[in-house]
RODO-2510 file (C-alpha; in nm, 4 decimals, decimal comma):
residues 265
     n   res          X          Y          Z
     1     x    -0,0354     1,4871    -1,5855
     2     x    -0,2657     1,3008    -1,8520
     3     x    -0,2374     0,9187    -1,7820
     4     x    -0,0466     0,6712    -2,0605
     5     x    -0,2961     0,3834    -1,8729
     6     x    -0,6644     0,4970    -1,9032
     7     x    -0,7448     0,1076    -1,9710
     8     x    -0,5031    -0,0659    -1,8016
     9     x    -0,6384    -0,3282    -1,5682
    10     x    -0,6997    -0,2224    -1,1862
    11     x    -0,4577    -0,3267    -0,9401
    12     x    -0,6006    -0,1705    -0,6547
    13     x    -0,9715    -0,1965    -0,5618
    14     x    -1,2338    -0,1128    -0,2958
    15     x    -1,5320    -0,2132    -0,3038
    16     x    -1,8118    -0,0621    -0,0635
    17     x    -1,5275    -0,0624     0,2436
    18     x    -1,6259     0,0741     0,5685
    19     x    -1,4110     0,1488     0,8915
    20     x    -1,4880     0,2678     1,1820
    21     x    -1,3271     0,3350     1,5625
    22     x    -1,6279     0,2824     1,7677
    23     x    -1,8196     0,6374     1,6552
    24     x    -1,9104     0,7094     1,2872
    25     x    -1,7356     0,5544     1,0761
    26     x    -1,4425     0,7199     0,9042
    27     x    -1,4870     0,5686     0,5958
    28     x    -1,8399     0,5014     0,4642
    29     x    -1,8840     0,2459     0,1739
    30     x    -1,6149     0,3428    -0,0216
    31     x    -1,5488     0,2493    -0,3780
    32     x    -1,1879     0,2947    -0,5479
    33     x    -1,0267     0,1587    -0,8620
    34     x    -0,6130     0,2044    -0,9095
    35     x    -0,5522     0,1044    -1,2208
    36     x    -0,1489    -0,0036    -1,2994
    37     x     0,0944     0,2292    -1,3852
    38     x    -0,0901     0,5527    -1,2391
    39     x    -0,0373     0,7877    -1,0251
    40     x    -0,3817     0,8624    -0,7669
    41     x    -0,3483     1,1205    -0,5095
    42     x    -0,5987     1,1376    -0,2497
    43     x    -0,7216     1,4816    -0,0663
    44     x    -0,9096     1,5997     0,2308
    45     x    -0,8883     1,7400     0,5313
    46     x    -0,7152     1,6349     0,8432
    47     x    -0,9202     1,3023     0,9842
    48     x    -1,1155     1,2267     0,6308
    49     x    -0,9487     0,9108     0,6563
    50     x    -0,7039     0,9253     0,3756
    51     x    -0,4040     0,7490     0,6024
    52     x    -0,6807     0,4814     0,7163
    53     x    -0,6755     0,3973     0,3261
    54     x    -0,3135     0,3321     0,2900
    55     x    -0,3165     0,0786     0,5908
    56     x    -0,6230    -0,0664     0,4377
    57     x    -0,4256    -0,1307     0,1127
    58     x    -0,1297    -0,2820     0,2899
    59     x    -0,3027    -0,4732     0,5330
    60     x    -0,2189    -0,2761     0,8390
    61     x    -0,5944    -0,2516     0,9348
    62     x    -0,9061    -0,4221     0,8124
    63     x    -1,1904    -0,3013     0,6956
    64     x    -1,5283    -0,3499     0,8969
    65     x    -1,6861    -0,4192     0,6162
    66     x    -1,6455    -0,4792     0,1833
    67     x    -1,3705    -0,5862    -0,0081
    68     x    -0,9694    -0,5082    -0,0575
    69     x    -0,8479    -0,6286    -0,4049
    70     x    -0,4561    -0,6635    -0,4873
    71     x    -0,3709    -0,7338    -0,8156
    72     x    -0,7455    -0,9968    -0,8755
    73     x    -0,7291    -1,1561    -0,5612
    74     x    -0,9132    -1,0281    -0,2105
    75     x    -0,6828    -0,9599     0,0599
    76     x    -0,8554    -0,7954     0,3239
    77     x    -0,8908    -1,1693     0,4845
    78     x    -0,5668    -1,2898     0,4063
    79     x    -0,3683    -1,4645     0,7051
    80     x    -0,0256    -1,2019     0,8033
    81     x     0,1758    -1,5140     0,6604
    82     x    -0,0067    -1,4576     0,2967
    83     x    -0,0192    -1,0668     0,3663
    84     x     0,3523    -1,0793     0,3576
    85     x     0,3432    -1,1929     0,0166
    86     x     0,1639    -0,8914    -0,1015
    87     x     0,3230    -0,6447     0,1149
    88     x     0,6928    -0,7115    -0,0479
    89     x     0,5062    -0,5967    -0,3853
    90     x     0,3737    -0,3193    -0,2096
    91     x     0,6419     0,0049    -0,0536
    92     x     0,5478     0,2183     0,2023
    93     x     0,6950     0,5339     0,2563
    94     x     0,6116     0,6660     0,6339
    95     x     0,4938     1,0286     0,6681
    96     x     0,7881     1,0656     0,9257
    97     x     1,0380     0,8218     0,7310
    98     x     1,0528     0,6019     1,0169
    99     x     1,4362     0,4810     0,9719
   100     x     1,6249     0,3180     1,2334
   101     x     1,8156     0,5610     1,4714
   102     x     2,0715     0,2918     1,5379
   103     x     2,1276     0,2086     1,1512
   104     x     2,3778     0,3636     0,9130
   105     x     2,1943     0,4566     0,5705
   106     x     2,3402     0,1215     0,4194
   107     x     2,1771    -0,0763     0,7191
   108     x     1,8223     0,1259     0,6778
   109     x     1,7908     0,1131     0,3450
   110     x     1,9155    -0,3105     0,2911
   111     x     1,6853    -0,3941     0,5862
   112     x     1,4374    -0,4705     0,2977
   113     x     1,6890    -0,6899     0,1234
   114     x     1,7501    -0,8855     0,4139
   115     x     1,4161    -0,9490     0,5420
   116     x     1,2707    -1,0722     0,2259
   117     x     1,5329    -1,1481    -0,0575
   118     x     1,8359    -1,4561    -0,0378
   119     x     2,0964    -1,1804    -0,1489
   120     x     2,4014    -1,1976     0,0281
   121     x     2,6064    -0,9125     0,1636
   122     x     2,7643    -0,8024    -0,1586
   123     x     2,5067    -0,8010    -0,3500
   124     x     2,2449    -0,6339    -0,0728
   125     x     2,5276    -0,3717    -0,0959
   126     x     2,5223    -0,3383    -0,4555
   127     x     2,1268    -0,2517    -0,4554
   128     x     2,1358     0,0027    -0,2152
   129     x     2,4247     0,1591    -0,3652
   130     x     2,2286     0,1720    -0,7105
   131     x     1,9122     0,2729    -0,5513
   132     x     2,0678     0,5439    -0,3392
   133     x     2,2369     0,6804    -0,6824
   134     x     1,9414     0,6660    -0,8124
   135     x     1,7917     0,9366    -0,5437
   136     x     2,1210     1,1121    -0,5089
   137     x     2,2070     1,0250    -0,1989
   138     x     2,4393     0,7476    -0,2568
   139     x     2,7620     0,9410    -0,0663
   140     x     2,5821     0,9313     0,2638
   141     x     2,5615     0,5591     0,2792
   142     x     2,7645     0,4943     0,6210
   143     x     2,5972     0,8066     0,8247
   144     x     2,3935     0,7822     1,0699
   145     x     1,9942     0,9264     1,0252
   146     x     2,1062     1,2092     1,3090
   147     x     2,3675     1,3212     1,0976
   148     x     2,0931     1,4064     0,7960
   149     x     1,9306     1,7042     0,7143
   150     x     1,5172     1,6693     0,6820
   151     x     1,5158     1,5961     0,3302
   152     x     1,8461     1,3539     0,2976
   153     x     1,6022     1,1469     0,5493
   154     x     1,3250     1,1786     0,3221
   155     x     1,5820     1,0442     0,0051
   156     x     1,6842     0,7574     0,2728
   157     x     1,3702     0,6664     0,3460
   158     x     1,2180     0,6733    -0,0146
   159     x     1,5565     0,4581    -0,1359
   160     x     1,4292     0,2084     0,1566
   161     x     1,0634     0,1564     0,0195
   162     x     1,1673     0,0933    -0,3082
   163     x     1,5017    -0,0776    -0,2895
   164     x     1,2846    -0,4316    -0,3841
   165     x     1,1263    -0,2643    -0,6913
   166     x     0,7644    -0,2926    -0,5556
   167     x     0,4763    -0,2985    -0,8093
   168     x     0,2966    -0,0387    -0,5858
   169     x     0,3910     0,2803    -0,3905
   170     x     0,2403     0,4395    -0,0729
   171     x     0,3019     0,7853     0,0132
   172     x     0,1936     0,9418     0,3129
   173     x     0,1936     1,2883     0,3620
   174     x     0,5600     1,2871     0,1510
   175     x     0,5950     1,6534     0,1528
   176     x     0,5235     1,7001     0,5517
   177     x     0,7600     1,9061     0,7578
   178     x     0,9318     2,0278     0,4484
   179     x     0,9347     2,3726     0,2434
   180     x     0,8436     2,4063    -0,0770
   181     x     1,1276     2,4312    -0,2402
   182     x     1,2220     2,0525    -0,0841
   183     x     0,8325     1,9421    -0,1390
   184     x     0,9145     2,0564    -0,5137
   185     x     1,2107     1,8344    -0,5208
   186     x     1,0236     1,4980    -0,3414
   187     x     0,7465     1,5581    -0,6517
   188     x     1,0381     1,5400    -0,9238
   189     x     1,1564     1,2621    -0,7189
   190     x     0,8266     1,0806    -0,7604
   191     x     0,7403     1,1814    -1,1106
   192     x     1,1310     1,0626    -1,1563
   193     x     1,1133     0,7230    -0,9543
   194     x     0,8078     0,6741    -1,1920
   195     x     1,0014     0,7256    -1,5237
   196     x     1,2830     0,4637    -1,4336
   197     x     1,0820     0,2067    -1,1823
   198     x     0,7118     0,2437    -1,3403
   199     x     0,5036     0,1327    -0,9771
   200     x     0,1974     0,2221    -0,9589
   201     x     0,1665     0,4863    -0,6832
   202     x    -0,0945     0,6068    -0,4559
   203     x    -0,0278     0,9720    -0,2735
   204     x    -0,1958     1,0891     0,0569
   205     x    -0,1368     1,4773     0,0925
   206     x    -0,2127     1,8114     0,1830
   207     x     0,0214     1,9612    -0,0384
   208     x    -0,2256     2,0778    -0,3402
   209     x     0,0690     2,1651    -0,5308
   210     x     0,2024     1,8086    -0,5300
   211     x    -0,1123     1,6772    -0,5903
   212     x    -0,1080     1,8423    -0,9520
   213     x     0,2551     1,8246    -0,9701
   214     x     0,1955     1,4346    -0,9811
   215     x    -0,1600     1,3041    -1,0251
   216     x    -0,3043     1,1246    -1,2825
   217     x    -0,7010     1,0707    -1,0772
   218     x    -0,6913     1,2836    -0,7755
   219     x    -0,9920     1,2069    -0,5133
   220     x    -1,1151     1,4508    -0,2031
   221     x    -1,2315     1,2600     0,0690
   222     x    -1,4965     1,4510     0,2762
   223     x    -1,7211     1,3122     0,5652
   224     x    -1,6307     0,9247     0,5092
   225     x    -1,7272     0,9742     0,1770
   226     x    -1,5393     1,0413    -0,1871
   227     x    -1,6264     1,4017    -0,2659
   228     x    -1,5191     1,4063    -0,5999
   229     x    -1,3048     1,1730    -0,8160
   230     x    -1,1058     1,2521    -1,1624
   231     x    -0,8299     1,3597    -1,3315
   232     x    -0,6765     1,6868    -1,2038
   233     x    -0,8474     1,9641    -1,4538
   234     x    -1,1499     1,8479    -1,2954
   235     x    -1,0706     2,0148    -0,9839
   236     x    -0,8638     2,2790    -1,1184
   237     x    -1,2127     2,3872    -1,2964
   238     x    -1,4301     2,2688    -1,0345
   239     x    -1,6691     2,5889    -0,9376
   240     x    -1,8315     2,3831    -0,6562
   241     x    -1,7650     2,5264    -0,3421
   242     x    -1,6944     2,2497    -0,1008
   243     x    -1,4034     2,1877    -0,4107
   244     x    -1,2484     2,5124    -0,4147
   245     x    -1,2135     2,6051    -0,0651
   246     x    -1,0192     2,3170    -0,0060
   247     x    -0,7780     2,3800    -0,2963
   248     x    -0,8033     2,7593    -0,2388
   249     x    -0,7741     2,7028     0,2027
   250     x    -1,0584     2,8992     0,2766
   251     x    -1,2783     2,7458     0,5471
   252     x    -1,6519     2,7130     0,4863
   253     x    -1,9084     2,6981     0,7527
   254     x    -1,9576     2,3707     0,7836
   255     x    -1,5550     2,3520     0,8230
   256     x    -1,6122     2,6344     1,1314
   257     x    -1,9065     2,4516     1,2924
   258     x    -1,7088     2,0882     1,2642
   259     x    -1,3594     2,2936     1,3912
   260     x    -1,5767     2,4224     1,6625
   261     x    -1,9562     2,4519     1,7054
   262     x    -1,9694     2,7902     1,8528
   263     x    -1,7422     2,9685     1,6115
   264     x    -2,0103     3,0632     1,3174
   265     x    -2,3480     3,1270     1,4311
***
């Protein structure tokens, strides 16, 4: 995808941000600038630290050291009283969906509404309606998450994180558990959420193919470290070979000494 906001302001910013969990640390002084309206998907392999970033941006962790930046102001030392503030600009959607078992769709996806908005009942039922519509899934409203299928959860739970309209989207690991022919349909649902709500969104995958399905800056996270940062075609030309056997899933040494120590000599 070729971004419509190459200099649009940033609304998303780290600056040198380290964090560790008592060894060495998982991320390593990193820098990263979202600017608003785009789409940045962010690679690696499995324990790069590319959830650790999401719960860095939302304030579920804090960073050991550097600086957070939402929309010009730091937050990575904000109270959980003024973090609440940013977090209803902010949706989240869980790698696992995380609804309620106990809810109905209607009661999952208005939790939102009633935590943070003075909307009454009519009107709470009103939004999810429209926002359910809007992801196709609005005739399942009074079932129960049991009685869904893998990806009517994965509708439910995207209709929950953006039932208030947030500025800003996290995805993590959207496409897990799911084949490709559903992974195909959560990128159209992303690309589509885009075209009618506009957030800015930030993707943490595996799924290469979603990654250029969706990206405007893609990033590949390696050793606590950015790798590599730019706009797809930069990887999809990339000849380097740390690069292409992580798009191409062909281990390199390194990858077979870290995996285990005796398996390359």
């Amino acid at each position: 995808m070729q971004s419509s906001h190459e200099h649009a302001d940033p609304i998303l910013e780290f600056r040198h941000i380290t964090k560790g969990f008592g060894g060495p640390p998982v991320l390593d002084g990193i820098d990263l600038t979202v600017r608003r309206g785009d789409t940045t998907v962010i690679l690696g392999p499995s324990g790069a630290g590319k959830s650790v970033m999401l719960k860095l941006m939302i304030g579920l962790l804090r960073p050991d050291a550097g600086e957070i930046i939402f929309d010009g102001t730091r937050i990575d030392q904000h109270s959980e009283r003024d973090l609440g503030d940013v977090r209803r600009r902010i949706g989240f959607l869980f790698q696992h969906g995380a609804l309620f078992d106990s809810m109905t769709v209607l009661e999952n996806v208005a939790f939102p509404l009633r935590e943070h908005t003075d909307l009454d009942t009519a009107a709470r039922r009103a939004r999810v309606r429209e926002t359910l519509a809007l992801l196709g899934v609005d005739d399942l409203i009074d079932r129960l998450p049991a009685e869904l299928s893998g990806g009517q959860q994965k509708r439910v739970a995207l209709a929950r994180s953006v039932v208030l309209r947030p500025e800003c989207m996290l995805y993590d690991e959207p496409t897990t558990g799911l084949d490709p022919i559903r992974s195909d349909v959560v990128a159209r649902l992303i690309a589509m959420l885009r075209r009618e709500l506009n957030p800015t969104s930030v993707v943490v995958t595996h799924d290469i193919a979603l990654a250029f399905k969706v990206a405007d800056h893609v990033l590949l996270l390696r050793r606590g470290s950015i790798y590599l940062a730019g706009p797809p075609e930069v990887f999809e030309s990339s000849q380097d070979p740390v690069v292409r056997s992580f798009l191409d899933g062909r281990a390199t040494v390194d990858d077979l000494h870290d995996a285990d120590p005796g398996a390359a000599a």
